[in-house]
C-alpha positions as CSV (number, residue, x, y, z in Angstrom):
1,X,-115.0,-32.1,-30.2
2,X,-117.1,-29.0,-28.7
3,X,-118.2,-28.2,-25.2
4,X,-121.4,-27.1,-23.7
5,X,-121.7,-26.0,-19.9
6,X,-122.3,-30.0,-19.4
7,X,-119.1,-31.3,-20.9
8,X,-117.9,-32.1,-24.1
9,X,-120.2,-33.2,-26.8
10,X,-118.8,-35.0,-30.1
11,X,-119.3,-33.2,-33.3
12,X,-120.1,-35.5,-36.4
13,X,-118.2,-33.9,-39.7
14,X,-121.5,-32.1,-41.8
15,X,-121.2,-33.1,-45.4
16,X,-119.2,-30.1,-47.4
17,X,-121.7,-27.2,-48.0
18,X,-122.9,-26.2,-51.3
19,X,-123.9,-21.9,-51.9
20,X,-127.1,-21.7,-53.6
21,X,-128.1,-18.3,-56.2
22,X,-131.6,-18.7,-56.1
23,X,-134.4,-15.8,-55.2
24,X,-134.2,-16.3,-51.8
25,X,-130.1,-15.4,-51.9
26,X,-130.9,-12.7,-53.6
27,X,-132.9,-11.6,-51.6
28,X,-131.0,-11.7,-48.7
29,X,-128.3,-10.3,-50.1
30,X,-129.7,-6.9,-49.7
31,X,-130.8,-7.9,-45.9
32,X,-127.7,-5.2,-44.7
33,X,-127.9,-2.4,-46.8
34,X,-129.5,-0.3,-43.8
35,X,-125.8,-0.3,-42.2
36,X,-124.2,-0.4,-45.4
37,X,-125.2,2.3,-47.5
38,X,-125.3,5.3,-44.4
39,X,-121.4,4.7,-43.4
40,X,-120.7,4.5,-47.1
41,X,-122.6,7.7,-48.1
42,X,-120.9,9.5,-45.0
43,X,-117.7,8.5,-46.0
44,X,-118.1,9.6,-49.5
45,X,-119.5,12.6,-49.0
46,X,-118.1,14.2,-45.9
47,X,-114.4,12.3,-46.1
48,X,-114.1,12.7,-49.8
49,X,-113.1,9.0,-50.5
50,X,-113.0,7.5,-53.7
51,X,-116.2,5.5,-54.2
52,X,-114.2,2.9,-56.4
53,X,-111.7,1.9,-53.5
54,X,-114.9,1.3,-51.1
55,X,-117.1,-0.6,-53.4
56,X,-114.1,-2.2,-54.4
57,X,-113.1,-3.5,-50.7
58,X,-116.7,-4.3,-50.0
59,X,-117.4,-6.8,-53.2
60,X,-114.0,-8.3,-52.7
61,X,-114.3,-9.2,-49.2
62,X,-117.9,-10.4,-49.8
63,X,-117.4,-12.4,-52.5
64,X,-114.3,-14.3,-50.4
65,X,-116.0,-14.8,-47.1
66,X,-119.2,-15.9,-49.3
67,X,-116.9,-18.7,-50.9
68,X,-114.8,-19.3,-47.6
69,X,-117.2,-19.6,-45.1
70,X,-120.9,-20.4,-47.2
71,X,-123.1,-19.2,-44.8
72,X,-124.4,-15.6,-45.1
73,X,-121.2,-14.0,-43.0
74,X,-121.2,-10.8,-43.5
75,X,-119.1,-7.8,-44.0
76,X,-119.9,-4.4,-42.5
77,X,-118.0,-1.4,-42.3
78,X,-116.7,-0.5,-38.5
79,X,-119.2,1.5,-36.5
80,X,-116.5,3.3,-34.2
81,X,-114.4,3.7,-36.7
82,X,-117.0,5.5,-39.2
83,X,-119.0,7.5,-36.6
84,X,-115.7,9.3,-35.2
85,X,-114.3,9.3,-39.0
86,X,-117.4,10.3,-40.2
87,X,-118.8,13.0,-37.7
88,X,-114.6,14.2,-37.1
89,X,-114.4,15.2,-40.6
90,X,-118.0,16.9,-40.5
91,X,-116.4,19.2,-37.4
92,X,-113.1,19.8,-38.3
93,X,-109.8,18.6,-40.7
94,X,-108.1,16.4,-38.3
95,X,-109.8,13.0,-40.1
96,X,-108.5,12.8,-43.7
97,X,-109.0,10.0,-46.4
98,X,-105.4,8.7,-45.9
99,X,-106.2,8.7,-42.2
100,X,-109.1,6.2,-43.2
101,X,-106.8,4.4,-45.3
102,X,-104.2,4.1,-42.1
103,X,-106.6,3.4,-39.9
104,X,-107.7,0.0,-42.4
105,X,-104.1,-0.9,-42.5
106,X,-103.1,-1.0,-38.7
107,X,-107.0,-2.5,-38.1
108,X,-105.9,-5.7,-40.6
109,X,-102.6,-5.9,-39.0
110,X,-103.8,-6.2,-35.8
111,X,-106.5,-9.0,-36.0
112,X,-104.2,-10.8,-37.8
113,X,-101.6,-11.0,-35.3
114,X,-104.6,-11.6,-32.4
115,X,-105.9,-14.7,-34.7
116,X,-102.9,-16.1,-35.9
117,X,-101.2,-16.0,-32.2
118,X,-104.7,-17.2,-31.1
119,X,-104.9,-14.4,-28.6
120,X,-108.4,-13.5,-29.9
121,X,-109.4,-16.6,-29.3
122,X,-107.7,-17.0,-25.4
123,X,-109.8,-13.7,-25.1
124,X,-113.0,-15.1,-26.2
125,X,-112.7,-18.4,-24.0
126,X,-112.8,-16.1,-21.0
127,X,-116.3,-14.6,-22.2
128,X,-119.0,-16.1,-20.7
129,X,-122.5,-17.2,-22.4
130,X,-124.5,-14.7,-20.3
131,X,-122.2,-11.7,-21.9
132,X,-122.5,-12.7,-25.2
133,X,-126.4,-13.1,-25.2
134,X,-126.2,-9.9,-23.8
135,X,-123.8,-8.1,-26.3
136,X,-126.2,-9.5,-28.8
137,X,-129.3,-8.6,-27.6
138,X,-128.3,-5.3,-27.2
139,X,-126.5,-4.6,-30.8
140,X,-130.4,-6.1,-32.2
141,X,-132.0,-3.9,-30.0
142,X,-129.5,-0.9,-30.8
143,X,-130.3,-2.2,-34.7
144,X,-133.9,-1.9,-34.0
145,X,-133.8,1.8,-32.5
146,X,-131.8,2.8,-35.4
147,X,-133.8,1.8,-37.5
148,X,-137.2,3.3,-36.1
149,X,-135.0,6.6,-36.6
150,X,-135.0,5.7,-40.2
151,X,-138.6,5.4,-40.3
152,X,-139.5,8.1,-38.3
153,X,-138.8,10.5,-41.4
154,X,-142.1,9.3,-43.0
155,X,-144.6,6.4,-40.9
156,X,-146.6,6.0,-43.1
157,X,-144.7,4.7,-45.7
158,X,-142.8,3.0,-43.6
159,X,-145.3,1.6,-41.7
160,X,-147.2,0.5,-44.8
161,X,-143.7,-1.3,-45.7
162,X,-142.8,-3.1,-42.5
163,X,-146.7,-4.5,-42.7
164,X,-146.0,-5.7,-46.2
165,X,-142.2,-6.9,-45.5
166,X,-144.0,-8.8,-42.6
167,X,-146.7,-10.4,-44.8
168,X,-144.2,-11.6,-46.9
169,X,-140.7,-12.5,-44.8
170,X,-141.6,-16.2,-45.1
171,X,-142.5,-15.9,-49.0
172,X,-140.3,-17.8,-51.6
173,X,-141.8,-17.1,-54.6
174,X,-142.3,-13.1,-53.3
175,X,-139.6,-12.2,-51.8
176,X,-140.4,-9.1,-49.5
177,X,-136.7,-7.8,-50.3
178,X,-137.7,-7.2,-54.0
179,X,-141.0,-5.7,-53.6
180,X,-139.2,-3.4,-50.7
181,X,-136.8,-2.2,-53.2
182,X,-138.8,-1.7,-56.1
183,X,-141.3,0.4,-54.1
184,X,-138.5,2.2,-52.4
185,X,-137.2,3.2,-56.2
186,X,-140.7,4.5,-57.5
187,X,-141.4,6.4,-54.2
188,X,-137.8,7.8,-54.5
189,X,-138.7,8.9,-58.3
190,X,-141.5,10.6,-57.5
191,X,-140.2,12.4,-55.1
192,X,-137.2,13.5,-56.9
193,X,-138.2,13.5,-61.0
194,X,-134.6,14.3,-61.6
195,X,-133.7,11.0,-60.7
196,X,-134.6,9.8,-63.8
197,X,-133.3,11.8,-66.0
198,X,-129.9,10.8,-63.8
199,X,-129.8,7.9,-64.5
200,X,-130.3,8.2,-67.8
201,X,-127.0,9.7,-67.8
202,X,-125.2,7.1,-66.3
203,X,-122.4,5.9,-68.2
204,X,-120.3,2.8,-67.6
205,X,-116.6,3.2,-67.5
206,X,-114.0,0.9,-67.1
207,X,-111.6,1.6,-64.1
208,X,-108.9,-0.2,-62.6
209,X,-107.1,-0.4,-58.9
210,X,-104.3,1.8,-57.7
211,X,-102.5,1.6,-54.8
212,X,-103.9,3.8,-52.0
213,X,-101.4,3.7,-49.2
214,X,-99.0,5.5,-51.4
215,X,-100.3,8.6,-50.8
216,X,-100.9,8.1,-46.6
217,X,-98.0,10.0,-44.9
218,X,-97.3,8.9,-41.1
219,X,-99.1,11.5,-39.7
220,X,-102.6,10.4,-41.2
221,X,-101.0,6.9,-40.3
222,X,-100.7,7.9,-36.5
223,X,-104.0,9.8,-36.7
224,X,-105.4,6.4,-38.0
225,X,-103.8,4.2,-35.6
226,X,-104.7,7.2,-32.1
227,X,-108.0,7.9,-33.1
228,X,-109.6,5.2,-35.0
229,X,-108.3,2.0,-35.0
230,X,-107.6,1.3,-31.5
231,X,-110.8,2.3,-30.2
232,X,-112.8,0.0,-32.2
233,X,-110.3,-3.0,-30.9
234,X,-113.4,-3.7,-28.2
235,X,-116.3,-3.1,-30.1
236,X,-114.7,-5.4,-32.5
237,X,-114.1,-8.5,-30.5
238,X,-117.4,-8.0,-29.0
239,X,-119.5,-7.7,-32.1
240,X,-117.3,-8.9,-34.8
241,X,-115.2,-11.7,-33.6
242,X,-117.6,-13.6,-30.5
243,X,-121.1,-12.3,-31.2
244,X,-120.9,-13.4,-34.7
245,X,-119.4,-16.8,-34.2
246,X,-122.2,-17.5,-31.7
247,X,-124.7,-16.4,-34.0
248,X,-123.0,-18.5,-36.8
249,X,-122.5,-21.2,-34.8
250,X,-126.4,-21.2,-33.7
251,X,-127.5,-20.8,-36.6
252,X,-125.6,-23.0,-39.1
253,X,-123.9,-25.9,-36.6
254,X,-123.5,-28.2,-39.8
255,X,-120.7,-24.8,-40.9
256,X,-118.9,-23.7,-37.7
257,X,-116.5,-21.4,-37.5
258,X,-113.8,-20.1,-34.9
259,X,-112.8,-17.0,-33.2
260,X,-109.2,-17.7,-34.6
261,X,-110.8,-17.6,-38.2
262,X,-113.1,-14.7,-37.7
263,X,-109.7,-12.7,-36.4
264,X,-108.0,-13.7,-39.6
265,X,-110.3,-13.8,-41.8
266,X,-110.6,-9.7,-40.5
267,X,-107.2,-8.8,-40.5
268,X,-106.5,-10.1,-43.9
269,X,-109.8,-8.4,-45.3
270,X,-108.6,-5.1,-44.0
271,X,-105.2,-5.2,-45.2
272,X,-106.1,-5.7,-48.9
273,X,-108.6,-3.1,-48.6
274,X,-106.3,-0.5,-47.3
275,X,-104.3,-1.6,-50.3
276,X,-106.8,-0.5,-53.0
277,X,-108.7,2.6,-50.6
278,X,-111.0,1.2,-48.9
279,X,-112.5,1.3,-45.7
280,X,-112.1,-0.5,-42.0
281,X,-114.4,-3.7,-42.1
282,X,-115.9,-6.2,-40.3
283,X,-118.2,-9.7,-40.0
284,X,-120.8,-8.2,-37.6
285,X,-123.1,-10.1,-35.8
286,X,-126.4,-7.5,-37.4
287,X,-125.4,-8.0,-40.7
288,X,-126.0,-11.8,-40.8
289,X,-129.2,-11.4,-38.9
290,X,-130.4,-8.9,-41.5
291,X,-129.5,-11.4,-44.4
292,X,-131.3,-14.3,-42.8
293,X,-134.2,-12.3,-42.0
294,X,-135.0,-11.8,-46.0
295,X,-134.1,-15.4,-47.0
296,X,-129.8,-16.0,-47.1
297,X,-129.2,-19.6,-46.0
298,X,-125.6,-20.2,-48.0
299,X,-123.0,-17.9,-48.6
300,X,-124.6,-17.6,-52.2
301,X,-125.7,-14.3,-51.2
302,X,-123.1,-12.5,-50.1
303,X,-121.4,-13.6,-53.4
304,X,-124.4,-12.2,-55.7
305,X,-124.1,-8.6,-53.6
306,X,-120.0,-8.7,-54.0
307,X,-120.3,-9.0,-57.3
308,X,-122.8,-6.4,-57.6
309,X,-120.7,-3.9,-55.7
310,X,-117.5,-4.4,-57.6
311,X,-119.7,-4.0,-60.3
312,X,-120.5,-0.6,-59.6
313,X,-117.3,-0.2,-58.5
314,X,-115.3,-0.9,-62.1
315,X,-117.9,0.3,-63.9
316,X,-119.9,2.9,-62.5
317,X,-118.5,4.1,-58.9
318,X,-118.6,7.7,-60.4
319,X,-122.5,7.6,-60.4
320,X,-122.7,5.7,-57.6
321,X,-124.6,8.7,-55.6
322,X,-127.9,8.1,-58.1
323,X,-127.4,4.7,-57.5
324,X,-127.5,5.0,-53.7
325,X,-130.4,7.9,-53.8
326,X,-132.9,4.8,-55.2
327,X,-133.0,3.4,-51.5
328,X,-135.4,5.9,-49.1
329,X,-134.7,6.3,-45.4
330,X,-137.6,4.6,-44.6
331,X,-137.1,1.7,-46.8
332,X,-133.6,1.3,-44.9
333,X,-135.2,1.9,-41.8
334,X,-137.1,-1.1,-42.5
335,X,-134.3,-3.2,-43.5
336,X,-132.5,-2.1,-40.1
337,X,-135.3,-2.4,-37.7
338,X,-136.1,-6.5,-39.4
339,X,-132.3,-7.0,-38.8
340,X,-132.2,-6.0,-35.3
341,X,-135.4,-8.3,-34.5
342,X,-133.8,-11.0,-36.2
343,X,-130.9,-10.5,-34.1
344,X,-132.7,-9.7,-31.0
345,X,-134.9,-13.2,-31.4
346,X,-131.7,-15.2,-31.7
347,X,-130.9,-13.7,-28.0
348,X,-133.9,-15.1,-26.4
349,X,-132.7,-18.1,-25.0
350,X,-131.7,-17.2,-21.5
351,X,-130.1,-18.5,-18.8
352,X,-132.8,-19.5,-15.8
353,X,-130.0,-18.3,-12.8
354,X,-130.8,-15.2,-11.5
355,X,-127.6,-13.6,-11.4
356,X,-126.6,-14.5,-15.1
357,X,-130.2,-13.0,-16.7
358,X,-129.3,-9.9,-14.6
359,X,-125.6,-10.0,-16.3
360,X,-127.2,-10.4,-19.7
361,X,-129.7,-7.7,-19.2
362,X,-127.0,-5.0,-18.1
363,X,-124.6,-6.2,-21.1
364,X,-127.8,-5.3,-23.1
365,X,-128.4,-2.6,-22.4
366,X,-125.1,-1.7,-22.0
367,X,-124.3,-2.9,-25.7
368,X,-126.8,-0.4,-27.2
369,X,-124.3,2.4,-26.0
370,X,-121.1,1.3,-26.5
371,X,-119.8,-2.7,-26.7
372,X,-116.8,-2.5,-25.3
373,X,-117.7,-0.7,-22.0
374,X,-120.3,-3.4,-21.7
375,X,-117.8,-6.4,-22.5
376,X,-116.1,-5.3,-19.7
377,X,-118.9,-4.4,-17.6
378,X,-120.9,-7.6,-18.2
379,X,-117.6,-9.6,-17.7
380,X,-117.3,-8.5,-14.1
381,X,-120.6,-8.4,-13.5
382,X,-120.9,-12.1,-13.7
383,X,-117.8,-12.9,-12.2
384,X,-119.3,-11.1,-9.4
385,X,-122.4,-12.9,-9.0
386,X,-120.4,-16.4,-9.8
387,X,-118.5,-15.5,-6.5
388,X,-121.4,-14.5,-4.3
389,X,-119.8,-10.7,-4.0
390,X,-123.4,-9.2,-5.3
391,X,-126.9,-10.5,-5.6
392,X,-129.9,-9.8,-6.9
């Protein structure tokens, strides 16, 4: 059984879901690199972390939640935690690699304990529809402007490639994603020559895991715990634990999921990547928008781009800045700005009370600073209007 706002509604069992690996997949696959790629270039490059323990982390997790919960669920790194990791480390020493590592460990073990106690989910029964439109909304919008940054470093090419993406979204036997790629590369050669002769020097080499937390004493552990993991708790069960099983749940209703499986499904992701040095993850609610919007339907694609990743990662993480330099700013601009809209569009479907479209638009816009602050915010806002203390 589900519920609606009219009462419970029966729910007849889907037949069991097949993942498909055709074009469109693939596609879709790369329909998150604009969040992907910029957190893991700033962690590499300003924190110093192994590129093998990320990559690693990423095409494990992917490949699992593609095979656990076949639809395009997708894993992201943690915004909070990367943009106070990431910008920290640029300004002083205080964030280290084994602070990073820490902060992945303490992340896991605390979603695990919120979805296996089913506190995550108590949480997300109190959080009205109005508020999580609105978180949505805003994080597509938020996506959107991000994006537009992106593309801001050159229009015209990126202008010429959101026209063409655009032309071709609905494509199968195109797919825009390929075509955006492919131009992306060339315009990235001829920009930079040495490129090529780069990656003509790329050489695979086997490598194999260690264990990371070895080396994480207890005060990067506390640094982790202070300063990263505890302020992404909010954004995280906004984004990453109730926006995405809405936007699941609306889009694919033949392959629900639960808050109490997104929590675990979290925690236990983050624990084995601490394990192997990787970074603090999550199933956010842009990433599968940006894989629908170039063509993901199954969890076949997040599947194909794991196994890409830990491709790089065993066999070529130490060239994996040449391979990351092929993508333009504008191109991932592009990607960004698509995967907000997508995300934005599923939002659209408001309520026709006064009170709770007002609630909805402050969560917005609220959501595009800071999700937590407008969880709470949006949470009392409606409250508020459902007890007559404010109108509008």
């Amino acid at each position: 059984m589900s519920s609606t706002e009219n009462g419970p509604v029966a729910v007849l069992p889907a037949a069991p879901a097949r993942n498909r690996y055709d074009r469109a997949e693939l596609a879709g696959a790369f329909g998150d690199l604009g969040t992907l790629i910029p957190f893991v270039v700033a962690y590499i490059n300003l924190l110093g972390l192994d590129p093998f323990g990320v990559l690693l982390g990423f095409g494990a997790s992917m490949i699992v939640a593609g095979f656990y919960y076949k639809t395009p669920f997708p894993v992201q790194p943690m915004k909070a935690i990367g943009a106070v990791a990431t910008t920290q480390a640029a300004q002083t020493a205080t964030i280290t690699a084994g602070a990073v590592y820490g902060a992945s460990l303490v992340t896991g073990a605390i979603w695990l304990i919120l979805g296996a106690t089913g506190t995550a989910k108590r949480v997300a029964d109190l959080v009205s529809r109005p508020v999580a439109v609105g978180i949505i909304l805003g994080l597509g919008l938020s996506f959107m402007f991000d994006g537009a940054k992106f593309m801001a470093t050159g229009w015209w090419l990126s202008g010429g490639a959101l026209f063409l993406t655009l032309i071709l979204l609905t494509n199968r036997k195109i797919p825009a994603m390929f075509l955006l790629l492919a131009g992306g590369a060339i315009v990235a050669i001829v920009r930079d020559p040495t490129l090529l002769t780069a990656l003509g020097q790329v050489r695979l080499g086997l490598r194999l895991p260690s264990f990371a937390l070895g080396a994480v004493n207890w005060h990067e552990l506390v640094i982790g715990t202070l300063f990263l993991a505890i302020p992404q708790v909010p954004l995280t069960l906004g984004n990453a634990i109730i926006a995405i099983t809405e936007e699941n749940n609306r889009l694919f209703p033949d392959r629900p999921v639960s808050e109490r499986k997104v929590a675990i499904s979290t925690g236990v992701m983050n624990l084995a990547s601490a394990t192997v040095g990787g970074i603090p993850m999550c199933h956010g609610a842009g990433g599968m928008a940006g894989h629908v919007a170039f063509g993901a339907r199954t969890g076949g694609s997040l599947v194909m781009l794991g196994s890409f990743l830990l491709f790089l990662a065993v066999f070529m993480s130490s060239s994996i800045g040449v391979v990351f330099r092929m993508v333009p700013p504008e191109v991932l601009g592009v990607i960004l700005f698509l995967a907000g809209a997508q995300l934005a569009l599923g939002s659209c479907d408001v309520s026709k009370d006064k009170g709770e479209r007002f609630t909805t638009v402050v969560t917005a816009g609220l959501a595009m600073w800071n999700v937590g602050i407008a969880f709470v915010v949006g949470l009392a806002a409606y409250h508020a209007f459902k007890r007559r203390w404010i109108e509008v």
